[in-house]
N, C-alpha and C positions, 0 to 999 in steps of 0.2 A: 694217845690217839692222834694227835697233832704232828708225831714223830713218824707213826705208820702212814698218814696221809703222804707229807713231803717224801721220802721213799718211796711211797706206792707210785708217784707223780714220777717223780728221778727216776724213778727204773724204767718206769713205762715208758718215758719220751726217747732215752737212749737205745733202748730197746725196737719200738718204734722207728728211729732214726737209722738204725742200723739193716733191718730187715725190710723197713722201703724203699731204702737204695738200692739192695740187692733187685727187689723184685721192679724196679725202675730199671735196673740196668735192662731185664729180662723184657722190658717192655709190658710191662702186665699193669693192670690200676693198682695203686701204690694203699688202696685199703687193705689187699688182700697181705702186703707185708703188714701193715699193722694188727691186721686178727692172729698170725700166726706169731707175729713177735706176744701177744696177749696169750698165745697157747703154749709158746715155751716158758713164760717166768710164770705162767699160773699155776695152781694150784691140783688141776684137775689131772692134764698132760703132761703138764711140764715140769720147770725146774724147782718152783714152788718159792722161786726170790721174790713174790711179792701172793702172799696166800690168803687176801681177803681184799677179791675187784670191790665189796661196796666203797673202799676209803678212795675212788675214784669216780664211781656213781654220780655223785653229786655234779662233779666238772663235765662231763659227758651231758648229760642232761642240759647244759648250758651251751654246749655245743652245737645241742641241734637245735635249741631257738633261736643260736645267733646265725647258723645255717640257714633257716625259714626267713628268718629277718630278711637277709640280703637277696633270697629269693625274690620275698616280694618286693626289695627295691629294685630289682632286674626287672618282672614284669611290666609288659606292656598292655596292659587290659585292651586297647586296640585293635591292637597286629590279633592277639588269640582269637576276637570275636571276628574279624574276616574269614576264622576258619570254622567257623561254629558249625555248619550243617555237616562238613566232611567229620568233624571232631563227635558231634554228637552220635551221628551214623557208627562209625567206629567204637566208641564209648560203648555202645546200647548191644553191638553183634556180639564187641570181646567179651564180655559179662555174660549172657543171656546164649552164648553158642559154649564157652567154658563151664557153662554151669549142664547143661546138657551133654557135653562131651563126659563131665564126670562123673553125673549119673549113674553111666555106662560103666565106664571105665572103672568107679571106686564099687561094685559089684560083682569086680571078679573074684575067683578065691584067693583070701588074703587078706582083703579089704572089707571081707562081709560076715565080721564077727567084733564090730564095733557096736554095736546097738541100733536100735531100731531105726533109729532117723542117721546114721552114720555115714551113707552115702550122700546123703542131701547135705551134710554139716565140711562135708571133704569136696564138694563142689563147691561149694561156697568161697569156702578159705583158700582153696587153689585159685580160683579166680579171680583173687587182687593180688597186689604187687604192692611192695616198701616201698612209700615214697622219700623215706631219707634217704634209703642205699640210690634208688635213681636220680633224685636230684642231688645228691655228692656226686653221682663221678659226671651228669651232664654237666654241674657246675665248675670240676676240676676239667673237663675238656674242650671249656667256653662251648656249649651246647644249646646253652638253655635258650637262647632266642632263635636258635633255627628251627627249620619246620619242623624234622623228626624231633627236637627239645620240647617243641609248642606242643605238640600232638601228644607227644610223651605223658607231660606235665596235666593237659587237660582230660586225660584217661583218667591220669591217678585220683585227679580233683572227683569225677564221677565214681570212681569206684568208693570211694568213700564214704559217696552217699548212696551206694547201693550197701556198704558197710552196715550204716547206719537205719538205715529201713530193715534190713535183714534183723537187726540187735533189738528194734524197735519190736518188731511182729515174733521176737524167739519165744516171749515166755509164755505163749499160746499160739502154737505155729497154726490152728485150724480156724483161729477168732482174731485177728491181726490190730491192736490196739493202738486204732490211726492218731489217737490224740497227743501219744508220747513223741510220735513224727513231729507232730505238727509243733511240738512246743519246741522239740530243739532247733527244729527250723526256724522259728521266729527267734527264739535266744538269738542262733546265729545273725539273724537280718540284723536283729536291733544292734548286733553289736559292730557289723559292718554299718549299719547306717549311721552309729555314733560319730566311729569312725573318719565317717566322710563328712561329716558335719563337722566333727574337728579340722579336718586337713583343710578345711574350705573356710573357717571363719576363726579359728582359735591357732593352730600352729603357724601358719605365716605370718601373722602379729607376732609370736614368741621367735620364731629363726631369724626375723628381719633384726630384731632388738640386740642378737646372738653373734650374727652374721659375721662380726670382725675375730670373734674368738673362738679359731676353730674345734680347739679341746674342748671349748662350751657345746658348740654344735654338735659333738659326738657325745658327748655325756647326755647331753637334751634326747639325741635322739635313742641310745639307749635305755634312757629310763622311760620314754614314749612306749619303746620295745615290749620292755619288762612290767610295765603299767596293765595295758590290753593284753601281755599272758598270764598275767595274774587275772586280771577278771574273765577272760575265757577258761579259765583253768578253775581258779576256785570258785569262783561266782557264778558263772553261769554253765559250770559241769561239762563243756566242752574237750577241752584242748590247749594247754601252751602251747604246742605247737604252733596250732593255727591262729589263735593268737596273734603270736609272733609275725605270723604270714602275713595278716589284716595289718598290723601296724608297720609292716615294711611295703606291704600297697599304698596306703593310705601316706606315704611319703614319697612316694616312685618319681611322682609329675616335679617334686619338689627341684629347683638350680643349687640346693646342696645333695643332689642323692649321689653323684661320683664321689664326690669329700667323704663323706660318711660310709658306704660302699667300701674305697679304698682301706678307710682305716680302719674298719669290725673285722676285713679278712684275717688280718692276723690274729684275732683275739677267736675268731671263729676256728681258725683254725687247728689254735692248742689245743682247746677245749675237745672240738671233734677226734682228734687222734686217738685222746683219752677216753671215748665211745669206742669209737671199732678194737682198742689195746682191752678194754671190759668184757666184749664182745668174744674176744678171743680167749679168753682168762676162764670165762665159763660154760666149754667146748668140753659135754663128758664123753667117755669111751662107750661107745652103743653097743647092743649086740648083737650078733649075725642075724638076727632073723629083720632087728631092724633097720640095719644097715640096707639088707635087700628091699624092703614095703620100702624104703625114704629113696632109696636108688630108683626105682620104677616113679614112684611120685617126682622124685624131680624128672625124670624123662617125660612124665607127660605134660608136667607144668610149661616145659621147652616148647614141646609139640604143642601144647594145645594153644600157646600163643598165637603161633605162626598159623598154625591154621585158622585162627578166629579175626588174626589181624592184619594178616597178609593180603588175600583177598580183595578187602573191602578198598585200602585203601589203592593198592593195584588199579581195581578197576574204577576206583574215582578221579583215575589218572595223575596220582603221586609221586610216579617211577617206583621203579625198582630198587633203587638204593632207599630210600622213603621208606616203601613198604616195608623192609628188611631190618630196618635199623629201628622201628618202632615198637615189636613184636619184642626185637631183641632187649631192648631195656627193658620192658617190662616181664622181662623172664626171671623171678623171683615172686617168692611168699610175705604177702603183708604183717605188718603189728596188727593186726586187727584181727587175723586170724586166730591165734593164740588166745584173745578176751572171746571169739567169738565160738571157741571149742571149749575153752571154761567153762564158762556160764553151759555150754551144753550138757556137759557133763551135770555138773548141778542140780539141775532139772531136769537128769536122768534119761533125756534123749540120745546120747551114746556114754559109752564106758572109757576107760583110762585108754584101751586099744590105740583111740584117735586121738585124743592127745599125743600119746610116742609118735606117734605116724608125722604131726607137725611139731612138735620139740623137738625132733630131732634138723630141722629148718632153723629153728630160732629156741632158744632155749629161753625158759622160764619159771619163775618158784610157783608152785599149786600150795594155797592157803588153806586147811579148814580151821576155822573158829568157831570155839565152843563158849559161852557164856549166857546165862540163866536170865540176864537182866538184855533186855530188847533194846532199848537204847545203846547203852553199852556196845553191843555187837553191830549195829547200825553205824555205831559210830567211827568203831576198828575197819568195817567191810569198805567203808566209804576212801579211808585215810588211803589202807592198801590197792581200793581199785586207782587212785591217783599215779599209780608207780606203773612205769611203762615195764616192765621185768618182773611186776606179780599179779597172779588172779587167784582171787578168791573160789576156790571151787565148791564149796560148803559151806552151812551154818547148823550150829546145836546147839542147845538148848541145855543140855547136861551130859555129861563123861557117858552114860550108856547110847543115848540119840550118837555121839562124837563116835564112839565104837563102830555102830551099825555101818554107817555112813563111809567111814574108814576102806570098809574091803572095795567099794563101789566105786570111790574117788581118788586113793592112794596119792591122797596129798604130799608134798616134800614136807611142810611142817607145819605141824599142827599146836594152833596159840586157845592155850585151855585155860578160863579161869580155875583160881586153886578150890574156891568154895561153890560149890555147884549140888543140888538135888539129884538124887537116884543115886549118880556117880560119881563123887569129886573129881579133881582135878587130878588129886595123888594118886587115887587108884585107877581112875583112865591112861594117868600115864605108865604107870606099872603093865597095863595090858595091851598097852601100844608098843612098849618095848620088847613084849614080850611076842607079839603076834604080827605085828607090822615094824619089822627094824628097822625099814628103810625109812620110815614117817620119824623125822624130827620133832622133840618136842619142846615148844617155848611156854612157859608160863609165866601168866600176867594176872597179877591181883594186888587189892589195895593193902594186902597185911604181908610189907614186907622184911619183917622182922627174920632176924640171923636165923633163927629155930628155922622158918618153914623153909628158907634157902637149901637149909640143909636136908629134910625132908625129902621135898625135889628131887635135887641131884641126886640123890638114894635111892629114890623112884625112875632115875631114868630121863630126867630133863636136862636139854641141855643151855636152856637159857633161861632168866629171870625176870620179869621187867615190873616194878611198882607199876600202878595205875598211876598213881602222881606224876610222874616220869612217861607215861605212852605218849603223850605228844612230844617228845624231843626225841625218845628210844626205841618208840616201834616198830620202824621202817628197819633202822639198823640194825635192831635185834633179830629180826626175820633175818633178814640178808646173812647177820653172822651166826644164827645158829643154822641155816642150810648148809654152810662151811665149814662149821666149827662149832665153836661155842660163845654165852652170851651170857656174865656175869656179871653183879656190879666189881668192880675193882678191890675193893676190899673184902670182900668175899672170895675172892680166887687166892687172893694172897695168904687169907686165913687157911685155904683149905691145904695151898703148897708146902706152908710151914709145920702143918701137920703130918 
């Protein structure tokens, strides 16, 4: 594994290296040669010298925190709030006139054989915007503190909490369950107001002490970093990202934030490369009919900007260049969308239809999990919602429940315990290979003796994983059986030398 990593790293940087010069020369942002250098060694399009992006996963993911990080040491909490009424105005039309333009719009024919609430759920998701694709290329064209940057950045900040009220009120769209708001809002406060309670009475006692050694002060402020994405991440069920974001605020005002700034860029930006080279890696071949639904949606995502963001800020007398350049960043489809079409699906509000319609924008693995024991499957749903690249779209209870569910949800791969009621494991997956080819299947159970490995793959699974073992082989097992397969080591070896 240690051996496919460094390679999968090697290939991608030179690879990387090579196709963003080209597209540097071309004048163009230098991510889009990274996703294409991702789609000629991967595995899907390309050359296949490098056929399983998770052994890069990991590094990516650290890319974008240390992205956030420096974000929030750039911010000037300040300068933003001088623009708060223009910014809010803006913020409240682009949301609130896109989500109405699509209404419209995702009701023509084409769009109107997703399911019942299909239209409402494709307004939604077109209405925000990636805030790491936009704050990468403001950040690579020193943007971020100008006004189209400022304005950019505090869109993105509001759409997220339109995100998040949206995911708040989804699992009763007619009964809206104001207290789930309210609690991640306060998670958040507490955890910004920690924050600033640190940077105000506990860190400048620690940097002052620090101050003469500056590889101390970068390590300090790194593990500050890494500290608050861990606890917004696992602790209080938010975000490492944002995370990340709070604890490079909460250090902004600081007389080391150039020091620190200077020297994360580089470390920031190995890391990210090996995101957009991922990105690219798991680019599949679509097909005509969704080629055209993804070509119309992204034409209207373009249009519906500008005309929701143009406008306002126009005639709030921003100029023209201003107006122009603000609409234009945020012409792209959020991460948030993707969790926010999942879980739809799940609860049976639209069909697989609308997912392809935004997979095809950002691609991602569809989970169903089957297991008899409630905790258990609570436990798995929780682990995988953490992963920015999978959503759980289902849960069962046993092999026939997993069945049913199946035609409705057309998971990428489905993780069955082996000993399950009505319908094992073994024979769910015999009828999943049989009726659903495209659903992968992994199995995860506490008896994993050679016999049932064998069993398994005889049935049609293409991965294995103990129970002992799901906390260290979960994630990856997903990841490598939607590619491939997912064996323990000495069991593959057994099977080849047979």
């Amino acid at each position: 594994m240690e051996t496919e990593i460094i390679n999968g790293v090697l290939i991608s940087i030179v690879a990387a290296a090579f196709l963003g010069y080209i597209v540097h020369l071309l004048r163009q942002p230098v991510i889009f040669g990274y996703i294409i250098a991702g789609i000629l060694i991967g595995p899907q399009l390309g050359l296949e010298w490098v056929t399983e992006p998770e052994v890069i996963d990991f590094s990516s993911e650290l890319g974008l925190i240390a992205l956030l990080f420096m974000v929030g040491l750039e911010l000037n909490l300040g300068k933003i709030r001088r623009f708060g009424k223009s910014l809010l105005i803006t913020a409240v039309l682009q949301f609130a006139l896109c989500v109405a333009l699509g209404l419209a719009f995702f009701n023509l024919p084409g769009f109107d054989d997703g399911g019942k609430y299909a239209a409402l759920y494709l307004s939604i998701t077109f209405a925000l915007s990636s805030t790491m694709i936009v704050v990468k290329i403001l950040y690579d064209k020193f943007e971020l503190d100008t006004l189209p940057g400022r304005l950019t950045l505090g869109v993105l900040v509001l759409q997220d909490i339109w995100a998040i009220i949206f995911l708040t009120i989804q699992p009763d769209l007619a009964n809206p369950e104001v207290y789930k708001l309210a609690l991640s809002m306060l998670k958040g406060a507490a955890l910004i107001a920690g924050c600033v309670l640190a940077s105000r009475f506990v860190l400048p006692i620690v940097f002052r002490g620090i101050a003469k050694s500056p590889e101390l002060v970068l390590v300090t402020a790194l593990g500050w970093c890494f500290l608050i994405s861990w606890i917004s991440g696992d602790v209080a069920e938010l975000s490492r990202a944002m995370g990340a974001l709070i604890a490079g605020i909460s250090l902004s005002a600081f007389p080391y934030r150039q020091e620190i700034s200077d020297r994360v860029t580089s470390i920031r930006s190995f890391f990210l490369i090996l995101f957009f080279v991922s990105l690219g890696m798991k680019v599949d071949e679509p097909s005509t009919h969704n080629i055209i639904m993804s070509l119309l949606a992204s034409l209207f995502l373009i249009a519906s900007r500008f005309i929701t963001v143009f406008p306002p800020l126009y005639f709030m007398r921003k100029g023209i260049r201003v107006s122009f350049l603000v609409p234009l960043n945020l012409a792209q489809i959020s991460e948030f969308s993707l969790v926010i079409v999942a879980i739809g699906v799940d609860f049976g509000h639209v069909n697989a239809n609308v997912m392809t319609i935004v997979e095809q924008i950002e691609k991602i693995i569809k989970v169903l999990v089957a297991d008899d024991h409630t905790m258990v499957r609570d436990g798995i749903c929780a682990v995988l919602a953490l992963q920015k690249d999978m959503a759980v779209v289902g849960e069962a209870g046993n092999g026939k429940e997993a069945l049913d569910k199946l035609s409705r949800l057309m998971p990428d791969v489905a993780l069955l315990d082996i000993m399950m009621p009505v319908m094992s494991g073994v024979q769910a997956t015999k009828e999943i290979v049989k009726q659903y080819p495209q659903t992968r299947v992994l199995i995860l159970t506490q008896y994993d003796e050679e016999e049932n490995m064998q069993v398994c793959a005889e049935a049609g699974a293409l991965g294995f994983i103990p129970k002992k073992a799901a906390s260290t082989q979960l994630v990856d097992g997903v990841r490598a059986v939607y590619n491939g397969t997912y064996f323990p080591m000495d069991f593959e070896k057994m099977v080849m030398s047979k």
